[in-house]
N, C-alpha and C positions, 0 to 999 in steps of 0.2 A: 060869471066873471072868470071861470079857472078856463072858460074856451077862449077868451080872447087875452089871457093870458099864454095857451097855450099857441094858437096863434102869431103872437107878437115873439115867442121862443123860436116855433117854426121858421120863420121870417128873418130870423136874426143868423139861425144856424144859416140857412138857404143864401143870404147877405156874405156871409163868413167863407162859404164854400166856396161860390163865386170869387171874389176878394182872393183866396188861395190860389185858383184858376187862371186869374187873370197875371197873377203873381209868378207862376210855374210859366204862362204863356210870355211874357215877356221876358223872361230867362231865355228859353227856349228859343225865340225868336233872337234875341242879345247874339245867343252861342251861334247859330243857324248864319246871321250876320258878319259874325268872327270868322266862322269859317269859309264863307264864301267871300271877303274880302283877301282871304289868306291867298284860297285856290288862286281869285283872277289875279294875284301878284303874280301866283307862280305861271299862270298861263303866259302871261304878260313876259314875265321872263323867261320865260321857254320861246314865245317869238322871236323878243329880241334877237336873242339864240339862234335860234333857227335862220331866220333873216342874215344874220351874219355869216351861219356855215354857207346857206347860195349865193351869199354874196364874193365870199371866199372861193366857192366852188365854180363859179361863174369867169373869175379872173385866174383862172389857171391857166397858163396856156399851155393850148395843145400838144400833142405828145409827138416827137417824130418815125414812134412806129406805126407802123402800116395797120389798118384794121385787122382785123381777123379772117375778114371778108375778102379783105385785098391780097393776103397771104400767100405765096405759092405752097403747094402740099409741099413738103418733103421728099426726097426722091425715095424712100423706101415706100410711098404711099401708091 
C-alpha cells in the first residue's frame, strides 16, 4: 500500500511541476507578446516616418546649381 501511495505523491508532485511550467510558459509567452506588439508599433511608426521624409524629399525641387559634374574647374586648376 505505501507503493501506491508513494506513487499517487509521485504523480501529484510531477502534476504540480507541470501546472508551474505551464504557468511560467504563459507569462513568458504574455511578455514575448507585449513585446512584440510594442516593436511592430514602433516599426510601424518608424515607416510612417520614413514614408514621409521621401515623401518630403521627393517634392523638393531642384536645386539651380549646376552638378558637380557640370562644374567648370576653377581657373587655378
Amino acid at each position: 500500500m505505501a507503493t501506491l501511495q508513494a506513487q499517487i505523491d509521485s504523480a501529484h508532485e510531477s502534476i504540480e511541476e507541470l501546472q508551474t511550467k505551464v504557468a511560467f510558459q504563459e507569462y513568458t509567452i504574455d511578455s514575448l507578446n507585449d513585446a512584440l506588439s510594442s516593436q511592430q508599433k514602433q516599426l510601424d511608426d518608424l515607416l510612417f516616418k520614413v514614408r514621409h521624409v521621401v515623401d518630403r524629399v521627393k517634392s523638393i525641387e531642384p536645386s539651380n546649381m549646376a552638378k558637380e559634374s557640370e562644374e567648370t574647374p576653377p581657373p587655378h586648376f
